[in-house]
N, C-alpha and C positions, 0 to 999 in steps of 0.2 A: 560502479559509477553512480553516485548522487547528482540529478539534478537540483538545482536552484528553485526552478516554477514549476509547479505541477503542472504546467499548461504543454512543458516542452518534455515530459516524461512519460515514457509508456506504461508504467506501473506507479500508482499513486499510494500511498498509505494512510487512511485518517486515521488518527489516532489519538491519544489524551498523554500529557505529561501524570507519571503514576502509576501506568496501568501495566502489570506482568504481560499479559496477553501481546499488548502493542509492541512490547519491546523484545518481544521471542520473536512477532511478524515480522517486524522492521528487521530485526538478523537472518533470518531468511530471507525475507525478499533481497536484501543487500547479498547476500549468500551468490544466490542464483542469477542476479543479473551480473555482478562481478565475471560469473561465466560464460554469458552470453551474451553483456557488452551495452543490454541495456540499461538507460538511465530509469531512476528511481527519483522519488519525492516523500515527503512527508508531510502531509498537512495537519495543523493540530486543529480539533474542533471546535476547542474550547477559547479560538482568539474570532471566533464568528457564531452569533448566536442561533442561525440558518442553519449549521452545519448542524449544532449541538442539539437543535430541535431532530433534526435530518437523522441522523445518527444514533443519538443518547446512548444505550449500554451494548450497541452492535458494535462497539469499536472492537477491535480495529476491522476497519472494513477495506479491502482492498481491490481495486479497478484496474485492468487490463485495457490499455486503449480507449479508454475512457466509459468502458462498461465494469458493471459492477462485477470480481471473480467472487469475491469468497467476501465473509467476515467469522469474525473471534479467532478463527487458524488459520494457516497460509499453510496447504499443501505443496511441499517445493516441487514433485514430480508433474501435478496437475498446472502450478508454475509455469513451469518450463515447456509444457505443450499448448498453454497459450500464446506462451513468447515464441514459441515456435509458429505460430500461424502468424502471416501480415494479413 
């Protein structure tokens, strides 16, 4: 399931239109919540110049409940045992 707002998603994606990295993330993370039912987001960095300071070549950087998990890989086992904690 894709959320719309990252605000309403438990796992967030920032990411760049372009980058291999983001869009292996982004298929994993989509992988894993598909199974477990959570919503997903993706935010692109490069439509906020904040972000793109925030960020720059850490993409893709991925957050679990609003904390930062991983960036450049998404381990889908380590995934799934944060989605497993509330």
């Amino acid at each position: 399931m894709t959320v719309a707002h990252a605000d309403d998603a438990r796992v967030v994606v920032y990411s760049r239109a372009g980058c291999h990295l983001c869009e292996a993330a982004e298929q994993l993370v989509a992988q894993v919540v598909a199974d477990t039912g959570d919503g997903w987001a993706r935010v692109d960095i490069d439509t906020d110049p904040d972000l793109q300071q925030r960020f720059t070549d850490q993409v893709p950087v991925t957050f679990v409940d609003g904390r930062q998990h991983d960036f450049w890989r998404v381990d889908p086992d380590r995934l799934r045992a944060a989605l497993a904690r509330r």
